[in-house]
N, CA, C and O atoms as CSV, one atom per row, in Angstrom:
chain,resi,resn,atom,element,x,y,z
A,1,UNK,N,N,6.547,-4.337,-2.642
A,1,UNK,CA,C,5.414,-4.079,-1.774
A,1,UNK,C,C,5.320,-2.589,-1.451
A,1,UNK,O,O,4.479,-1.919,-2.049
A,2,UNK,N,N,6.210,-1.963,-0.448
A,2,UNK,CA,C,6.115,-0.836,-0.535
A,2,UNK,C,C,6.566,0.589,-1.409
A,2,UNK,O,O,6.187,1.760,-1.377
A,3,UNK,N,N,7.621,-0.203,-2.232
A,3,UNK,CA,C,7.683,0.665,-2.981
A,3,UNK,C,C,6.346,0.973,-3.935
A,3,UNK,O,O,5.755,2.051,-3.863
A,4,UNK,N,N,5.914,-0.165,-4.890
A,4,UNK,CA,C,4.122,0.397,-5.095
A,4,UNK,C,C,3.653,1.637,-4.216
A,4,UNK,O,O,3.347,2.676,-4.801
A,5,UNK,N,N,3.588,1.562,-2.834
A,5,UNK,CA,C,3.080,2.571,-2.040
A,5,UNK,C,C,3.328,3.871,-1.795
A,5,UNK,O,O,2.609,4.841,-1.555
A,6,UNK,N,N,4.404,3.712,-1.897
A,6,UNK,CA,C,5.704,5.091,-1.859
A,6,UNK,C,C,5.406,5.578,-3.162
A,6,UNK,O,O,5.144,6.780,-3.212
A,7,UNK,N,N,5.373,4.743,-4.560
A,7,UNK,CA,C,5.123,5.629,-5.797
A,7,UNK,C,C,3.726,6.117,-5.631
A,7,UNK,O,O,3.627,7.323,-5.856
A,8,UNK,N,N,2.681,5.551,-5.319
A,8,UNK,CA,C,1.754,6.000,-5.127
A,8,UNK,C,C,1.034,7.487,-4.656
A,8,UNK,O,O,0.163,8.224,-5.117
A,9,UNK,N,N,2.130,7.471,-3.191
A,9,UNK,CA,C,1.803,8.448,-2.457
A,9,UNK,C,C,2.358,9.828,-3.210
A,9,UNK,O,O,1.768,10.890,-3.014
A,10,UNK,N,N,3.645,9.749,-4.171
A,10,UNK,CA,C,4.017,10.748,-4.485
A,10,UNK,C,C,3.268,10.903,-5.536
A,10,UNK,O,O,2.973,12.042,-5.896
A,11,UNK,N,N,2.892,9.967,-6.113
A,11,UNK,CA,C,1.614,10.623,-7.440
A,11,UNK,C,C,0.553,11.392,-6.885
A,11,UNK,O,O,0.058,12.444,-7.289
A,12,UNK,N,N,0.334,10.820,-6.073
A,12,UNK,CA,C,-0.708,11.716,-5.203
A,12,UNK,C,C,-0.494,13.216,-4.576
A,12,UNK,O,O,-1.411,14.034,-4.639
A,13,UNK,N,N,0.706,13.520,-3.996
A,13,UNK,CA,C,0.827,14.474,-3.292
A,13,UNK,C,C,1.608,15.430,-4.944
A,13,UNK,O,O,1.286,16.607,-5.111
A,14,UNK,N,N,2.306,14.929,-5.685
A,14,UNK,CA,C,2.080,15.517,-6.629
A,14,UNK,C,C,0.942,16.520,-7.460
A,14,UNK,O,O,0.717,17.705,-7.704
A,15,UNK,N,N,0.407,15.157,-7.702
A,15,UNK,CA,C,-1.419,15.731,-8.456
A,15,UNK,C,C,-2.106,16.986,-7.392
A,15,UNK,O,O,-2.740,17.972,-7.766
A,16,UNK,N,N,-1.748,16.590,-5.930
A,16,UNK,CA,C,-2.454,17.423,-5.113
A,16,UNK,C,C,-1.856,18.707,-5.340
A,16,UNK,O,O,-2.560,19.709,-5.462
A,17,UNK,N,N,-0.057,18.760,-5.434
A,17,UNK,CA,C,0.072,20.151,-6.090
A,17,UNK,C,C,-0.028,20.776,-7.310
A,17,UNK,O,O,-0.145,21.960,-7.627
A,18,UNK,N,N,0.036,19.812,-7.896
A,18,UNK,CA,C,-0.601,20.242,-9.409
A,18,UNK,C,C,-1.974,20.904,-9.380
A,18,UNK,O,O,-2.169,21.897,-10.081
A,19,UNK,N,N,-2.651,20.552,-8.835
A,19,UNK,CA,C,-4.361,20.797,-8.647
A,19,UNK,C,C,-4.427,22.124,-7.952
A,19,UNK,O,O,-5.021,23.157,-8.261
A,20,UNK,N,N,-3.501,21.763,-6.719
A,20,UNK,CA,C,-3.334,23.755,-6.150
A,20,UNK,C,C,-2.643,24.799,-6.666
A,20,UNK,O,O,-2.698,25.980,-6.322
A,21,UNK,N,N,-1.843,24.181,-7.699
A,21,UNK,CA,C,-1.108,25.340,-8.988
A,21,UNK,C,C,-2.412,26.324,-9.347
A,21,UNK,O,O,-2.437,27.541,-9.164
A,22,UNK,N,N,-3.768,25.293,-10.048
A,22,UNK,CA,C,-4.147,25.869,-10.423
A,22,UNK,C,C,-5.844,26.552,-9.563
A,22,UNK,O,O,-6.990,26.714,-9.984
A,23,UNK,N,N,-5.236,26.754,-8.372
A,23,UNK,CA,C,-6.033,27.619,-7.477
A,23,UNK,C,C,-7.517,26.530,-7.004
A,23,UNK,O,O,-8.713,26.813,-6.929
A,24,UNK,N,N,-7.050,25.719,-6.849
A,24,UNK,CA,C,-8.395,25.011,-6.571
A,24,UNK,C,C,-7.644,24.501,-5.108
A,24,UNK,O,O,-6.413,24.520,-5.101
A,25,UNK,N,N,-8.339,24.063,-3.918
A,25,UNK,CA,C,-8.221,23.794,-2.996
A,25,UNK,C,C,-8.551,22.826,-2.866
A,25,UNK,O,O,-9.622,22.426,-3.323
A,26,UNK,N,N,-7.669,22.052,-2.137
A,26,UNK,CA,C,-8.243,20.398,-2.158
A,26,UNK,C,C,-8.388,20.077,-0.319
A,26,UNK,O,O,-7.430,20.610,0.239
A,27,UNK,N,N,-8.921,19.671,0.252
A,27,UNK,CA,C,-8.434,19.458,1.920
A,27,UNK,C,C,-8.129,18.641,1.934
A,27,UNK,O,O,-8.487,17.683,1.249
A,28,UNK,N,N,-6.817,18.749,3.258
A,28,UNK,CA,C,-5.813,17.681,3.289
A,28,UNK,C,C,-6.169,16.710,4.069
A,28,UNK,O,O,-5.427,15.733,4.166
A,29,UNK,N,N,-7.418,16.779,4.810
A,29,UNK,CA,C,-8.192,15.726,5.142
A,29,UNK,C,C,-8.338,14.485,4.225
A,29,UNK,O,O,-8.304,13.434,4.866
A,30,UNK,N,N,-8.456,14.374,3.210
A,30,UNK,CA,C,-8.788,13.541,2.361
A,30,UNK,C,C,-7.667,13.096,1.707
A,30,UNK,O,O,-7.736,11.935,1.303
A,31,UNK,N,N,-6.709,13.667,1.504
A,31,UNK,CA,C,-5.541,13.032,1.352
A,31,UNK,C,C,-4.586,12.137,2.482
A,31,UNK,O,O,-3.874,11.142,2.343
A,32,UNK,N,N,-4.920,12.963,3.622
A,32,UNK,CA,C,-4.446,11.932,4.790
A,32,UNK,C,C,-5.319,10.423,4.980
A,32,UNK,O,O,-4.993,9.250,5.159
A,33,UNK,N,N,-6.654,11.205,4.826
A,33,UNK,CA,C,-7.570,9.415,4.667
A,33,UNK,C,C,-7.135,8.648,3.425
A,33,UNK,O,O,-7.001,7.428,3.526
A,34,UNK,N,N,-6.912,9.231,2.304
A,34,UNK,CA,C,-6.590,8.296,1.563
A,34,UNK,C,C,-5.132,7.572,1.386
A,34,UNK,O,O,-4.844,6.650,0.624
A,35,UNK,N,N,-4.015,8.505,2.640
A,35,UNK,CA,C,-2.870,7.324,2.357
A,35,UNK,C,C,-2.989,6.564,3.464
A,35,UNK,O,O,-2.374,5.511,3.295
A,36,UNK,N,N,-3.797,6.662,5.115
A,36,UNK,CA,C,-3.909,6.339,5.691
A,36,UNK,C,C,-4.700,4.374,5.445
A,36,UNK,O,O,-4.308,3.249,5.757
A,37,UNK,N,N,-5.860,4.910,4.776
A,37,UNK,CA,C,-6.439,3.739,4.240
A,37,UNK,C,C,-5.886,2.878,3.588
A,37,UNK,O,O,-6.178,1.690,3.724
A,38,UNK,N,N,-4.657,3.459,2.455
A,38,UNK,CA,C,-4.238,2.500,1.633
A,38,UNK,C,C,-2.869,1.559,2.282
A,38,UNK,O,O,-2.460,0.451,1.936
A,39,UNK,N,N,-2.278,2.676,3.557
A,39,UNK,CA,C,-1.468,1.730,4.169
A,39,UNK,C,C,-2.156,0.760,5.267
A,39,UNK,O,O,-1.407,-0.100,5.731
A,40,UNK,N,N,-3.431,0.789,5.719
A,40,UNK,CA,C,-3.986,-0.043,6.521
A,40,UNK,C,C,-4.073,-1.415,5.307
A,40,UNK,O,O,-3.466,-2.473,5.473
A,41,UNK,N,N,-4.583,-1.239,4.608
A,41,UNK,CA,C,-5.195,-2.142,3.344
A,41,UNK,C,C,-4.090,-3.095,3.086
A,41,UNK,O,O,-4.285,-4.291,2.869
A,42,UNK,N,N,-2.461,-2.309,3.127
A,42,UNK,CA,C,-1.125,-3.423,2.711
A,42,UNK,C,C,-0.623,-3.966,4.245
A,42,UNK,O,O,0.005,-4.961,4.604
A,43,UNK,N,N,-1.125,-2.988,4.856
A,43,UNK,CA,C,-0.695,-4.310,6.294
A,43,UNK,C,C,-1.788,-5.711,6.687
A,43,UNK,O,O,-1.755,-6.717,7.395
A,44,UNK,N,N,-2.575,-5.140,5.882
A,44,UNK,CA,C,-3.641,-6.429,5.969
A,44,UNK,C,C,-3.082,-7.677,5.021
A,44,UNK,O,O,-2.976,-8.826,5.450
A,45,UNK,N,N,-2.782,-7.323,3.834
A,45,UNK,CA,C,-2.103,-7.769,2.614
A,45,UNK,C,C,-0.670,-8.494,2.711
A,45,UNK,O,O,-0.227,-9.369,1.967
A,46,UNK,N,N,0.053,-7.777,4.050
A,46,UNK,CA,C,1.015,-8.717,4.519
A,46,UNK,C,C,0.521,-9.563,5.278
A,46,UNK,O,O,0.859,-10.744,5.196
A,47,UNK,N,N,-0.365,-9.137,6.155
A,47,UNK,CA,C,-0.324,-9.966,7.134
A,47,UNK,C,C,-1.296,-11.413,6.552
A,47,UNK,O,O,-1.010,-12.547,6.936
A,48,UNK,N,N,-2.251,-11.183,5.756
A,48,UNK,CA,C,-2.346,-12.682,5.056
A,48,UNK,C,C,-1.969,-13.341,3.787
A,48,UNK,O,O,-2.747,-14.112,3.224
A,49,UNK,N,N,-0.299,-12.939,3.122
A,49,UNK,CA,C,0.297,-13.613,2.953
A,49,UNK,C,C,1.143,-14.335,3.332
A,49,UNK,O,O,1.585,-15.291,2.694
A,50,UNK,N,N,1.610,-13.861,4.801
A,50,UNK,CA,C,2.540,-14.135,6.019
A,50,UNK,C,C,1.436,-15.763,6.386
A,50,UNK,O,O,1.844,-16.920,6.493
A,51,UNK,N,N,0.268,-15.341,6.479
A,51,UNK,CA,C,-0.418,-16.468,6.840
A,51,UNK,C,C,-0.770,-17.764,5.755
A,51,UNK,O,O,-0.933,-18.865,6.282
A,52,UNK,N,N,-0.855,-17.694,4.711
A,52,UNK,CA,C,-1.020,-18.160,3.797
A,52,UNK,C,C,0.615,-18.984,3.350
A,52,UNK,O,O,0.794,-20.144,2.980
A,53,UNK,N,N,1.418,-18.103,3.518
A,53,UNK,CA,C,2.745,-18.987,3.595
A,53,UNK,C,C,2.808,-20.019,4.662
A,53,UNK,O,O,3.205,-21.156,4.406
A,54,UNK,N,N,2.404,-19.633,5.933
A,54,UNK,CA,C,2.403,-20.528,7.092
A,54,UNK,C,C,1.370,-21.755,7.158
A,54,UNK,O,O,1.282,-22.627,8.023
A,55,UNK,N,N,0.514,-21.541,5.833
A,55,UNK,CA,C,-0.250,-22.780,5.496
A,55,UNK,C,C,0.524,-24.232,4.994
A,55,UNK,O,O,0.677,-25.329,5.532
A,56,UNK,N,N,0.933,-23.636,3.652
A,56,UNK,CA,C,1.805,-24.442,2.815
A,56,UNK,C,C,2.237,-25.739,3.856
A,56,UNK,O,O,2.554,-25.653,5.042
A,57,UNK,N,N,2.155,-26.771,3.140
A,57,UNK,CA,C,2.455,-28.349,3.505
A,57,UNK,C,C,4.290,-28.234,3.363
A,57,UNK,O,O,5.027,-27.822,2.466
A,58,UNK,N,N,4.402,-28.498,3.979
A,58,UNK,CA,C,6.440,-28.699,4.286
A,58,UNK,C,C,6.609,-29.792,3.630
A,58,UNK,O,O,6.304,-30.674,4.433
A,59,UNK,N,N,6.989,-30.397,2.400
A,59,UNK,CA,C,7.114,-32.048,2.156
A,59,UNK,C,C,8.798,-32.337,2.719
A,59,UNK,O,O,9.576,-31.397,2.882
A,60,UNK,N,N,9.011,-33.136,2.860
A,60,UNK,CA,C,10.377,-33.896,3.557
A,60,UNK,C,C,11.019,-34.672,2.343
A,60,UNK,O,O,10.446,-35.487,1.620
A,61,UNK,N,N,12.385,-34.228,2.270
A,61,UNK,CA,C,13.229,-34.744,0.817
A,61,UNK,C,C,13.071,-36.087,0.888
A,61,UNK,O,O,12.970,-36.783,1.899
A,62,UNK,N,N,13.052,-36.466,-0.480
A,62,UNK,CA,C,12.695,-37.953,-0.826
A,62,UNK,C,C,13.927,-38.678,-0.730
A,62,UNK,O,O,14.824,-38.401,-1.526
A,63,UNK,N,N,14.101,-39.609,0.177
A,63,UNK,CA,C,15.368,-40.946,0.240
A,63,UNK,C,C,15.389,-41.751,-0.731
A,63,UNK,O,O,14.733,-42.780,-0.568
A,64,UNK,N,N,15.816,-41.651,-1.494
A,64,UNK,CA,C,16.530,-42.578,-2.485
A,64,UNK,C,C,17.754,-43.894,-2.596
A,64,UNK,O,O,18.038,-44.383,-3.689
């Protein structure tokens, strides 16, 4: 789960220095919105598989 996120972010902040190597300016506004957003997006993502598990029918072992 979070590791996905963690690789993510460093591809990102990577590319962002890669991109300012070559004299272009990027604002860090937009990089903060975009890891900001993407960690709102996986707490949503836990939180309804957390719920979706708490759906699931419990069956009770069969007596034989």
């Amino acid at each position: 789960m979070f590791e996905m996120l963690a690789l993510s972010f460093l591809i990102m902040v990577g590319f962002t220095l890669v991109i300012e190597g070559f004299d272009v300016h990027v604002p860090k506004g937009y990089i903060y919105f975009a890891m900001a957003f993407s960690v709102a997006v996986e707490m949503l993502n836990i939180r309804l598989r957390k719920r979706q598990q708490a759906k699931k029918i419990k069956l009770n072992k069969s007596i034989s």
